[in-house]
N, C-alpha and C positions, 0 to 999 in steps of 0.2 A: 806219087809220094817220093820225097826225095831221100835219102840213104843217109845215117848218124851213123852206120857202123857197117864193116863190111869186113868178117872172118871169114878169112880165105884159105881154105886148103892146109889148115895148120897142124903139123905135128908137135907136139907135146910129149916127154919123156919125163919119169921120175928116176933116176939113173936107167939099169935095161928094160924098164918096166915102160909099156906107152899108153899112155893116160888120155891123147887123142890122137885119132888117126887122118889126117887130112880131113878134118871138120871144115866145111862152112856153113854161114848162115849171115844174114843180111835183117839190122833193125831200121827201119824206116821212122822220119822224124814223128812222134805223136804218136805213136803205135805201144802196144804191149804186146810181148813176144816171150811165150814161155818154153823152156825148156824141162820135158818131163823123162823120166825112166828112173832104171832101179838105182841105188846107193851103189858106186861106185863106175858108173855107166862113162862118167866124164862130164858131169854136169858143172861142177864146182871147179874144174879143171879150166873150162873157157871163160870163167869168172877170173879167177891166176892167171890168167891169161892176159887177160883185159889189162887187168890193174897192175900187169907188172908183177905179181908176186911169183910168177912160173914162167922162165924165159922159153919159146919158143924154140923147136928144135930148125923148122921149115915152113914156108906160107907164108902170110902177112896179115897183118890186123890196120886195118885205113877207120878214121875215128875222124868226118867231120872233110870228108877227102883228103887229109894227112895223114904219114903212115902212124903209128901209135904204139906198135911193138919196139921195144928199146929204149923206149921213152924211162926214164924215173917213175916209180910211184907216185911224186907230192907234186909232180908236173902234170901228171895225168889227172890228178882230183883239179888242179887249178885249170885245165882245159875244160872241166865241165861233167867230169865222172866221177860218181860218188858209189861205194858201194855198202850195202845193211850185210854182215857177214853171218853165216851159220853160225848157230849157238850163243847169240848175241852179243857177246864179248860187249859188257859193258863195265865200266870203273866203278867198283863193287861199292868202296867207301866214298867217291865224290854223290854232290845232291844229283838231281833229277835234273837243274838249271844247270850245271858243271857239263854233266854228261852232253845235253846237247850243243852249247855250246862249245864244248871241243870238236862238234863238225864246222866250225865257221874260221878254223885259224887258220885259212888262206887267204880268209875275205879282211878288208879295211875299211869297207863300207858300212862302217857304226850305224847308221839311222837305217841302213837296210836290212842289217841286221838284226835288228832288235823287231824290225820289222815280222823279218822270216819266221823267228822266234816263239810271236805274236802270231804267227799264221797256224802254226803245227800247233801251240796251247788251242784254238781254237780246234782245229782238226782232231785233237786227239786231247779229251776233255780231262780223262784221267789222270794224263800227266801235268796238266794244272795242277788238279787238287793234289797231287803229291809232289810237287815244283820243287819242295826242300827237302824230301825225302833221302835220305840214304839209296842209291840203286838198289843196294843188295836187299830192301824190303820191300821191293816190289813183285809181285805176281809176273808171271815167266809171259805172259801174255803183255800186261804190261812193258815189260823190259824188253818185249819185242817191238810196240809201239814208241817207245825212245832211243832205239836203236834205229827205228825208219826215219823217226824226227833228226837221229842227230847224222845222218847223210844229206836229209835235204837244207840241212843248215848251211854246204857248201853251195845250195841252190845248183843244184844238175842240173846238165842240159839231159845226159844218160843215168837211172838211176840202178844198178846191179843189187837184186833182190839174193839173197842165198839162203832158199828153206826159210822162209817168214812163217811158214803154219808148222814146223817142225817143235814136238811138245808143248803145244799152246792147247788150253780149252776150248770144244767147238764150239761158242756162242763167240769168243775173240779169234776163232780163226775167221767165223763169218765177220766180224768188225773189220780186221785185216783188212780181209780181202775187197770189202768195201771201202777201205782207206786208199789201198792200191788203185782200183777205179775211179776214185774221187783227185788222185795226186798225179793220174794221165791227164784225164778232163780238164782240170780248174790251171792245174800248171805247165800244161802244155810239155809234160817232160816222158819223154819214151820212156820205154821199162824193160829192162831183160829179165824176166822171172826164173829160177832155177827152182822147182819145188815137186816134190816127191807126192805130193795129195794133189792127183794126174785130175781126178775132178773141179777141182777148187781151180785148178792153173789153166784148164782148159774153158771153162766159166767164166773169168773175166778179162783172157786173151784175146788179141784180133788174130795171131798167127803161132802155130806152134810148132817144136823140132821137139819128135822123140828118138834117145839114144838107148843105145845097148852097148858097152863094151869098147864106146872109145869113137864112136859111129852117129853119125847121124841115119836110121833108119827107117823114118818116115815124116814129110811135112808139111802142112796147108795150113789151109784156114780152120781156125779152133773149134767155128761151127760146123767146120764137116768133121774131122778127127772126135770128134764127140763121139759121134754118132758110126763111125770107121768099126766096123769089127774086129780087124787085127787090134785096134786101140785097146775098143773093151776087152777084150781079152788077155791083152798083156799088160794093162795098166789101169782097169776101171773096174775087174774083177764081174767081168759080165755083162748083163746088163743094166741101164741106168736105172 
């Protein structure tokens, strides 16, 4: 497998405060790669990270075999990184069609876009049938699903999930996390998961990094980590 991302050794600071400590971790193309532990571990830190909104103290971030750290924001989504951000930050008063379509305003490719459009209503049924809706009257579950729809509108090649099951109902957290499986497979696009429901992230991963405190402190394959004791014990609440 060949390499879409390679975080290397990076420190990260929020003025004296260090938010990652010489973190790496390596996403290969076509893979799902989750990052699990507790709120405030550094999870959402190497997502800032990514995308440019938390400059880097040390280390490097290589995105496609080019370096990626220093890069702009609106250059990085046009490279092919798109990210669904915690809490959904959606535009409360535009429709359902507004919201997604403001993932596509780097694209110019009109017929392909109405295309992608037309992929995600298919994929995610509900937000058809509420297509004119006001966001702000949608279901928190919902507004998670047009928040995932309106990143793959810039068609990723990498797509940065942050807490997608975070206060959603569990019958759409299981939809989710069926969506996120179904949008590695069909569209061939890697996935960095950042998500605190260690079950659910470790489920429809092929590789996973658990942090503590700024650390990466344990990683493999999501089917062994399942199954890890240190895991269940610090993140699965026992046994499965």
């Amino acid at each position: 497998m060949s390499e879409i991302l390679n975080f290397k050794d990076v420190e990260l600071y929020y003025g004296h405060v260090y938010a990652l400590k010489g973190v790496s971790l390596i996403v290969n193309k076509g893979e799902t790669v989750a990052l699990i532990g507790a709120n405030g571990a550094g999870k959402s830190s190497i997502l800032r990270a990514i995308t440019g909104l938390a400059k880097i103290k040390s280390g490097s971030i290589h995105y496609e075999g080019q370096r990626l750290d220093g890069t702009p924001s609106a250059e990085i989504v046009r490279r092919g990184i798109s990210m669904a951000p915690e809490g959904r930050r959606v535009f409360p008063f535009m429709s359902v069609k507004d919201n997604l379509m403001m993932g596509a305003f780097t694209r110019t490719d009109r017929t392909e876009v109405e295309q992608s459009l037309e992929s995600i209503l298919t994929r995610f049924p509900r937000l058809k049938e509420r297509f004119s809706q006001q966001a702000s009257t949608l279901s928190g579950g919902e507004q998670q699903m047009m928040v995932i729809g309106r990143a793959l509108m810039s068609k990723p090649k990498l797509l940065l999930l942050d807490e997608p099951s975070l206060g959603i109902a569990p019958k759409l957290v299981q939809d989710i996390a069926r969506a996120i499986v179904a949008i590695s497979r069909d569209e061939k696009v890697s996935v960095l998961l950042v998500e605190q429901n260690s079950r659910m992230a470790l489920s429809i991963s092929n590789r996973a990094y658990a942090m503590a405190t700024g650390n990466v402190v344990l990683s493999g394959a999501s089917k062994d980590l399942i199954n890890d004791d240190r895991i269940k014990a610090a993140y699965l609440g026992g046994e499965l």
